[in-house]
N, C-alpha and C positions, 0 to 999 in steps of 0.2 A: 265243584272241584276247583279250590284257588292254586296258583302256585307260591313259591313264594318268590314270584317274578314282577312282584308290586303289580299287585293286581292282575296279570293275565291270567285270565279265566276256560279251565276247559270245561265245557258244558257236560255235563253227564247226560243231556237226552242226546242232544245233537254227534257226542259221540257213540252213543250204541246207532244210532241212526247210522253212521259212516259205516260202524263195524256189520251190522245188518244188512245194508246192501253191496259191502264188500262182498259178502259169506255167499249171499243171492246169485251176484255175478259171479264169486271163483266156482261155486257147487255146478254152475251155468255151460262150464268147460268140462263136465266129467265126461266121458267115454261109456259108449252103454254097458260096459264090463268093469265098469266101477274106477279103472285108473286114470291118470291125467296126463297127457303130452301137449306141449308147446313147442311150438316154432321154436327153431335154434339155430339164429341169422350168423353167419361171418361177416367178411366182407367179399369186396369183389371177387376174391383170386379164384372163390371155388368154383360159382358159377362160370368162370370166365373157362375155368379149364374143362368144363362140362363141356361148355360148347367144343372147345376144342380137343377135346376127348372124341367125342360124333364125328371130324372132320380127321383126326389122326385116323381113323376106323373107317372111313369113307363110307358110313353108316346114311341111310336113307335121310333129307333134307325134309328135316318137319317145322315146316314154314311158320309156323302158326305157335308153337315151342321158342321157336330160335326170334321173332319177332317182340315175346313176350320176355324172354330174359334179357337181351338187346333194351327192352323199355327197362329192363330193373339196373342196367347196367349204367346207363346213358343217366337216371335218376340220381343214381350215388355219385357220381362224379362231383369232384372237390371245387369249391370255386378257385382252387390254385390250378384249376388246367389236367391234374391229377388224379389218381384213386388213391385214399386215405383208408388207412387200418382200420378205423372207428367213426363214428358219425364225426362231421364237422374237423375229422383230425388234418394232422399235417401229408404234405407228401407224400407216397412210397411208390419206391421206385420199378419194385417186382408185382404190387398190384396194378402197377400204372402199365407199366408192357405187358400183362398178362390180358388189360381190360380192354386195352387199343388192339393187340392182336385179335382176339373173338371178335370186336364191334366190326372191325374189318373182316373175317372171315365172314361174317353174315349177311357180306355185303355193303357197311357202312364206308360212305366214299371217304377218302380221304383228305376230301378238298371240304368235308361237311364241318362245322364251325366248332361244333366239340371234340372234332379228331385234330381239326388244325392246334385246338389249344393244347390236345395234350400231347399232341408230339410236340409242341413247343415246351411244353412244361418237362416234358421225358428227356429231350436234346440240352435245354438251358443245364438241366442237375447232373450234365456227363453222359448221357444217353445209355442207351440199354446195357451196353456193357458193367453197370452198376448196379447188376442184378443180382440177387440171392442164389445160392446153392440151387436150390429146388428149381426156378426158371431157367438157370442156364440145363440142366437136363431135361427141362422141356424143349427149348429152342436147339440143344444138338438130335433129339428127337425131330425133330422138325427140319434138321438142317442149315439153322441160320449161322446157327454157328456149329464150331467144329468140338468133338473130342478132348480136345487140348482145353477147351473152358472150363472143363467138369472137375474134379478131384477123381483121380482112380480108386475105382470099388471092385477091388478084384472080387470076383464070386467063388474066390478059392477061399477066403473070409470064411465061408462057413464049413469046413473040415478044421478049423485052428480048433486048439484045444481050448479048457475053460480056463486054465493057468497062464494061456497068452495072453501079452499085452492089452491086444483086442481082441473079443468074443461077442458075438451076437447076445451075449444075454449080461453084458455087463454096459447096457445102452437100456434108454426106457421101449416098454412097449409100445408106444406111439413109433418112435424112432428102429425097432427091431420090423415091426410088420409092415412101415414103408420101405425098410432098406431092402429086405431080402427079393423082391419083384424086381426092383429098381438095381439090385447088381445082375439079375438075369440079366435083365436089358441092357444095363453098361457092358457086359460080356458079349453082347450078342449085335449092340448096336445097329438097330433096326432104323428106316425112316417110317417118318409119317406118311400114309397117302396121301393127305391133302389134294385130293382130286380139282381142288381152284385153284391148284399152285399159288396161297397164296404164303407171303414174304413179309418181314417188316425193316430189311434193311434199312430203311431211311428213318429208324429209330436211333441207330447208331452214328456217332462222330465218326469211327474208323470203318476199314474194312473190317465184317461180323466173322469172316471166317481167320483175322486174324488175333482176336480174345483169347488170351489167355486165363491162366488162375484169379480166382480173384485174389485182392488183397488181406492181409490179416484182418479178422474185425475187431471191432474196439473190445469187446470181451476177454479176447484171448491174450497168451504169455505169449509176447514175442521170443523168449528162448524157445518153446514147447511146439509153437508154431511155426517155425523155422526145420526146428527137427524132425516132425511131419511133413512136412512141405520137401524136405530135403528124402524123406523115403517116399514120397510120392511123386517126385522125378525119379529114382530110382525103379520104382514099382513099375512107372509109363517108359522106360527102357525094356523091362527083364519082362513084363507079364507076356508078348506076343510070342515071348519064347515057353511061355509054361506048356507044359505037355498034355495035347487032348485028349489023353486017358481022363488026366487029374483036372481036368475043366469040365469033363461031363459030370463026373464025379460028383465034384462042386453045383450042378445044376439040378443034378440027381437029388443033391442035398436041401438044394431053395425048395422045389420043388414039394418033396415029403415036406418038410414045415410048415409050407402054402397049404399043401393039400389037408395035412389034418387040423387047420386052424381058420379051410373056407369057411364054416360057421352059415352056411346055407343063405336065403337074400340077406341076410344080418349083415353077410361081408368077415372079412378076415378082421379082427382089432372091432369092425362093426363100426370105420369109420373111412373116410372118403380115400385117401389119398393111397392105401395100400388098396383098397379094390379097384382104385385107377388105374396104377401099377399092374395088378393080377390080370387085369382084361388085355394092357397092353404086351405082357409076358407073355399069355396064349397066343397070341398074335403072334409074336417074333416067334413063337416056337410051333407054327405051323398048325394052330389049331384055331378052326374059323367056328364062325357064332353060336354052330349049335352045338359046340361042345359042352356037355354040363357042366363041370364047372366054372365055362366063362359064361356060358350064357348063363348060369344063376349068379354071378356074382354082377351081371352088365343088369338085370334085372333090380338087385338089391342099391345098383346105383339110380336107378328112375325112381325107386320106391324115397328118396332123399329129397326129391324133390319138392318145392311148394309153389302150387301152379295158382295164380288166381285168374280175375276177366280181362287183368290187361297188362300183370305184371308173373315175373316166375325168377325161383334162384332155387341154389343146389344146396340145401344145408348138407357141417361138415359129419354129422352123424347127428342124429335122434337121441333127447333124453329121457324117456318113459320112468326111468327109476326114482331118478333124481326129481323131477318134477311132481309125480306121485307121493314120495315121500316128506318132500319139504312142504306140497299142500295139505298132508295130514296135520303134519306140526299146526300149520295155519289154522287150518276147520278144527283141533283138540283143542289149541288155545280161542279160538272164538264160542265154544261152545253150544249147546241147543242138542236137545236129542236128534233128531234127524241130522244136524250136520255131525256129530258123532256119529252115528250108523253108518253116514258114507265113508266118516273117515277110517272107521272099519271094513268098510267094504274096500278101501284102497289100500289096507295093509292086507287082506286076506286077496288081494290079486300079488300083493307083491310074495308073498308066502313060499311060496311055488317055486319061485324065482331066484330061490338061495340055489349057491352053486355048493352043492353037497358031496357031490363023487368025483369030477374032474381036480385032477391037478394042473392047475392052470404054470405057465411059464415061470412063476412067483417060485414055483418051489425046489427049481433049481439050487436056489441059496436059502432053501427052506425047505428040505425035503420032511421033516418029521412032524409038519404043521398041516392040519387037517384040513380041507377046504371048509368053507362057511360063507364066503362073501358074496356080496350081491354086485352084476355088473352096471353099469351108467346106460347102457340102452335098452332092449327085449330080449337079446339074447347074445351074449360074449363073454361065455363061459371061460376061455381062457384067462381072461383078463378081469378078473373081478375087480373094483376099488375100494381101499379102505374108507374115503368119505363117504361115499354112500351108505356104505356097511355099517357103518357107526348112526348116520342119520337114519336108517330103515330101523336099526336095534333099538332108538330111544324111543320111535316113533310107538312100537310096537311097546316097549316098558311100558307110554303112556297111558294107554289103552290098559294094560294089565294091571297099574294102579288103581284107575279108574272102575274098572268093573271086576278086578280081581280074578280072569278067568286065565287058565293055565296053558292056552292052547297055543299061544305063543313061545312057550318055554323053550323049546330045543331047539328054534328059531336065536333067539337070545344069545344063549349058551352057547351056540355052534358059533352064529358070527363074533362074540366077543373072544371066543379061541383061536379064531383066524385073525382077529386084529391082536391080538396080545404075541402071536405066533411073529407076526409081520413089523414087531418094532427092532427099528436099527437099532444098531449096538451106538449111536450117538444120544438115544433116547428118544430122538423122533421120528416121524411115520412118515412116508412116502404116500404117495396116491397108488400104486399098483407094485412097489415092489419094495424089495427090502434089502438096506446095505448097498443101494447101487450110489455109492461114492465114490466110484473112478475119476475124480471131479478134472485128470487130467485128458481125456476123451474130448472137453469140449473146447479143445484147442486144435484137432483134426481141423484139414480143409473143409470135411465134410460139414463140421458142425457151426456154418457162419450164424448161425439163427441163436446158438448159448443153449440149444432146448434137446439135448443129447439123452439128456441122464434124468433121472427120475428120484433124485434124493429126499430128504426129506424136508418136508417144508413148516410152518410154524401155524398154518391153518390147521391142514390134515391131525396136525398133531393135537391141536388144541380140541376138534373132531374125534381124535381117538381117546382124549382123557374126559372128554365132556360124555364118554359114552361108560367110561368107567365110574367116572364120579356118581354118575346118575345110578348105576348099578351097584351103587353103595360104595368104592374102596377108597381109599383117600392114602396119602403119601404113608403114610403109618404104616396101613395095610396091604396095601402092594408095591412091590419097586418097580412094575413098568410106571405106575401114576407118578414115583417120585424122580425115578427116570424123567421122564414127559413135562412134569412142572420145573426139573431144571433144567431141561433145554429150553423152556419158553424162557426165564429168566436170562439165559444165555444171551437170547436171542432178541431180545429187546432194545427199542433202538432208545440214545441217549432222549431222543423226544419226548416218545413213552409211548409210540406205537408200536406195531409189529405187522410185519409183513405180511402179504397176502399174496400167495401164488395161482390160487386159482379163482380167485373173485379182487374186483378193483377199488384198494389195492391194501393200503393201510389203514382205511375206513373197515373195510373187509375183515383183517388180519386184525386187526383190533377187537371189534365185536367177536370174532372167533373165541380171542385166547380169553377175553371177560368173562366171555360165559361158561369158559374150561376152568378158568381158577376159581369163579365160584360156587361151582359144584363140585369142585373140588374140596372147599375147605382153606384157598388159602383166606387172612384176612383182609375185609374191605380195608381195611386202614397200611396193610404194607406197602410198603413205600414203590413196588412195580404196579399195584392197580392205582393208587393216588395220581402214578404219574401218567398212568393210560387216560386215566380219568379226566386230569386238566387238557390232556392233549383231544380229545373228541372235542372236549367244550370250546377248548378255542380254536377248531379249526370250523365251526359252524358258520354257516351261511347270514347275511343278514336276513334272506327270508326263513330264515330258521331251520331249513333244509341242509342237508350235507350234500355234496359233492365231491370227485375226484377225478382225476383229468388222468387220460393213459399216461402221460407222459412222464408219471411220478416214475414208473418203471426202468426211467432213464440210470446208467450205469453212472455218471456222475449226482448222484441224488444228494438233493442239497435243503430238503423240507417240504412239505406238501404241497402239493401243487394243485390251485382252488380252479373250479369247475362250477359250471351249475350247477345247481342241488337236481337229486333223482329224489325218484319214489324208495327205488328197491335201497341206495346206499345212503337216507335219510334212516330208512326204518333198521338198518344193520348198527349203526351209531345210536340208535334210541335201544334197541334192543343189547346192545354193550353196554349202554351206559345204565339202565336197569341192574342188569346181571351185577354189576357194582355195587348198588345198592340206592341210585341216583335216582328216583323215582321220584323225587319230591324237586330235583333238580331244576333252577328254572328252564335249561337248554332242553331238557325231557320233554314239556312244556311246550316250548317254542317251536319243537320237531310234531310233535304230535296236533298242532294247531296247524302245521305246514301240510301236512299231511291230509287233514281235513278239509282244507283248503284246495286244493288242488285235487281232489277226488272230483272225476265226471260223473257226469248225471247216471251215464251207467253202471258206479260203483266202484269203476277201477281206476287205474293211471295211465296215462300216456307218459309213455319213456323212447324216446329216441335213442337215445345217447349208450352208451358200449357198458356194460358194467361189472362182465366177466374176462377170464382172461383164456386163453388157449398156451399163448406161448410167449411170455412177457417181451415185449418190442417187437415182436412179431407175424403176431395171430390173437386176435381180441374174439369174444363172442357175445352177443346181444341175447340175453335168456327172453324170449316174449314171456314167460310167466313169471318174473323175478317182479314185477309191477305189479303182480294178481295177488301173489301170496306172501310176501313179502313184509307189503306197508299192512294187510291184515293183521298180521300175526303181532306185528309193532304194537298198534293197537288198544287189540283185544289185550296184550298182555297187560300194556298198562292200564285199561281199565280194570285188571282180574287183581293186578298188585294194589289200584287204592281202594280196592275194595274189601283187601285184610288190615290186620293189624301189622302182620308179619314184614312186610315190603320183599320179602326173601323168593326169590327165582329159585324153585326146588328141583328143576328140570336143568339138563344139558346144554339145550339153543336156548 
């Protein structure tokens, strides 16, 4: 196999040899019941508030727990003195007081040489008072600071109508099932036990308890935020006068939504920070451990954990689905009958697992749309996603090309009615809900992090047409597809990438929308894939690998931003630039020799480095299986493409 990269040569033994003992090692991760889950790292903030979740709860001291996340703590620390978002990143200043406060509750002295650096690193950047939303209501939880720092959440919020300004269901569900615990508690303002009385005042330049709001963030409309800001001095006048009929009422209210969306140890949402919330809500509202719904949901929080011999953290939720079904893709494109049969057996665990009768919170602004979708963890029903739903549908198509069997069908058909149900009226798809463009919402105090709303993004989107294309429609024949291929043209940046909102970032967002246009039918030669096309090629690494730095997500973006090459974001650039038609390309070539190259003896990758995203500048996440199944699938493809005449990617991813 030459390329025509004057003379570099990819071997065809040596590469089914890579592909071979990739297949060995990913089939090596299955689950005795056929599916896959992988570790799914944040960064510091989660475990840190684990610890201090047990201490606000004055919950039994398990030395030997607290010892070993303390070691995963103490590891990640930044050589800037600090706790950083992403491997190797820069500062942050809410991971860094979240990660000094625990190391200290667990006992780490303050005089000890990693706590001196990062209180000096916390103090030199303005000291804690230049913390996020979500820290400052942990620290008036605590006490260090007062009330006055928080933004008011009235819990009268949830009696407002849907036609009001703000409604709980015109925010994402990420951002609905943390709020509503978390206005209990702003209503109720409870403290922590903290039975060590312990403090971090000396993190602060000033007095803690005299912090006020924070200031606008760089996201927001200074008109937009000023005039929230100004009814939320109004709100922190008039709420101590609202009337405790109409306060119970309201808690009446949080409550019923908690309650029918606990989701049993799954957790509410089935992710960290609303079941944080929900244990600490029971709490203030006088209900202790063994009530069942806090004790299963303080349960579904240990179940998060990943303990090993010397080290432990909190992941922020579990991805069973999504890892399941992106390692089918991987084993259908690697091929071999036994690894087909697994990768059968990991579509018929996921089978089960369509959300068929629930109307989950989506259908609010979607009542007449059937459910169908599959959710991102084991069980969270409410909250199906359309990515996943669209990568479980193709997976499943695969299989039924393949062997032609029918048993998948209403599988199919159901999830592709729920993703067709679920496209905005802008023509693109959201991850969990649809038409949530109140885009003025994330200029609230609340919303210093930009991650309010849940609109639609140009991945999802490219995910929801790569699943129609595959299911045969093309702009011709359906207007959601022709919808969906002109918002991607919309949305394309003068470079000739495209965004990535929930993988990092533009490497991401790129491979995404290549492999939607051409299964879609637009042509390789228009002039938006030519230019996606040059821009992968030139953003390639000299070792021939792609990388991308979080930092691309900055709100002054000004062109890529070069990084080490990864495994998983080398093989999402080869697998875009394939879908193209680039198979003969020499950069195809060059990636797919990088690839090789960097494979361990045990078949797989070593990836340190962050290469998903949570909440863009704010919350990154490390997939441990984006490394297993990822650079396989790269691959195997292109060994399957020089193996026709065709060079044509007939598939969706």
């Amino acid at each position: 196999m030459l390329s025509r990269d004057h003379g570099v040569a990819v071997d065809p033994v040596a590469l089914e040899k890579s592909i071979s003992k990739a297949t060995e090692a990913l089939l090596g991760y299955r689950q005795s019941d056929g599916h896959w889950v992988f570790e799914l790292e944040a960064d510091s903030t989660i475990p840190a508030e684990y610890i201090l979740l047990r201490h606000y709860l004055a919950e039994p001291i398990d030395a030997a727990l607290e010892a070993k996340l303390g070691n995963y703590l103490r590891r990640v620390q930044g050589a800037h003195g600090g706790w950083p978002l992403v491997h190797d990143g820069p500062f942050d200043m809410s991971a860094s007081v979240k990660s000094y406060f625990a190391l200290k509750m667990i006992g780490d002295s303050v005089d000890a040489p990693h706590m001196v650096r990062a209180r000096e690193a916390i103090l030199s950047r303005g000291g804690a008072s230049g913390s996020n939303v979500f820290t400052r209501f942990l620290l008036a939880l605590y006490g260090v600071v007062t009330w006055r720092a928080t933004p008011v959440l009235p819990i009268e919020i949830m009696l407002l109508p849907i036609w009001s300004p703000f409604h709980i269901n015109k925010i994402s569900y990420w951002a609905r099932t943390t709020m509503v615990p978390l206005m209990v508690l702003a209503a109720l303002k409870p403290r922590a036990k903290n039975p060590k009385g312990v403090g971090i005042d000396e993190l602060f330049l000033e007095d803690p308890k005299s912090v006020r709001m924070a200031p606008k963030a760089p996201h927001q409309s200074a008109s937009w935020f000023y005039l929230f800001r100004s009814l939320d001095a109004v709100l922190r006048v008039i709420e101590p006068m609202f009337p405790k009929s109409l306060r119970q009422r309201a808690i009446d209210a949080a409550l019923a939504f908690t309650e029918e969306r606990l989701n049993g140890e799954d957790g509410m949402g089935a992710i960290y920070p609303p079941m944080a919330n929900i244990v600490m809500m029971y709490e203030a509202l006088g209900k202790d451990e063994n009530f069942p719904p806090r004790a299963t949901t303080r349960r579904g929080i240990d179940k998060l954990l990943v303990i090993r011999d010397d080290e432990a953290y909190c992941q922020p939720c579990v991805s069973p689905v999504w890892d399941t079904a992106l390692t089918c893709h991987a084993l259908q494109e690697a091929g071999g009958d036994d690894t087909l049969a697994k990768a059968k057996q990991g579509l018929d665990w996921l089978k089960p697992r369509q959300v068929l009768e629930l109307k989950g919170d989506w259908a609010v602004k979607a009542p007449d749309v059937r459910p169908g979708g599959w959710a991102f963890q084991y069980n969270n029903d409410h909250y199906p996603d359309l990515d996943d739903t669209a990568v479980v549908v193709m997976a499943m198509d695969r299989v039924r090309r393949h062997t032609g069997t029918r048993e998948y069908d209403e599988a199919i058909a159901r999830g592709r009615e729920w993703i067709e149900g679920l496209q905005s009226r802008d023509g693109g798809w959201a991850a969990f809900d649809v038409n949530n463009l109140e885009y003025y919402l994330n200029n609230i105090p609340f919303s210093d992090h930009g991650a309010l709303l849940d609109p639609p993004t140009e991945d999802v989107t490219a995910r929801c047409i790569s699943m129609l294309g595959q299911l045969g429609e093309t702009a011709e024949s359906s207007k959601a597809m022709a919808d969906g291929v002109a918002y991607l043209r919309r949305t394309q940046l003068a470079e000739g990438s495209w965004y990535g909102r929930w993988g990092l970032n533009y490497v991401y967002g790129t491979w995404s929308v290549l492999s939607a246009l051409n299964v879609a039918g637009v042509d390789r030669n228009d002039p938006m894939v030519r230019k996606a096309v040059d821009w992968l090629s030139s953003v390639q690494n000299q070792d021939g690998g792609w990388g991308e730095d979080a930092v691309s997500y900055r709100l002054d973006y000004k062109g890529y931003e070069v990084a080490p090459s990864t495994a998983s974001q080398t093989a999402w650039a080869l697998l875009g630039l394939m879908a193209a038609g680039e198979v003969e390309n020499p950069a195809v070539a060059r990636g797919v020799e990088y690839l090789k190259a960097t494979q361990t003896e045990k078949g797989l990758w070593d990836e340190q480095r962050y290469t998903a995203t949570g909440f863009p500048r704010v919350f990154y996440l490390r997939y441990h299986g984006y490394s297993k199944f990822f650079p396989l699938w790269a691959l195997a493809r292109y060994r399957n493409l020089r193996s026709t005449n065709s060079r044509v990617v007939g598939v969706g991813m």
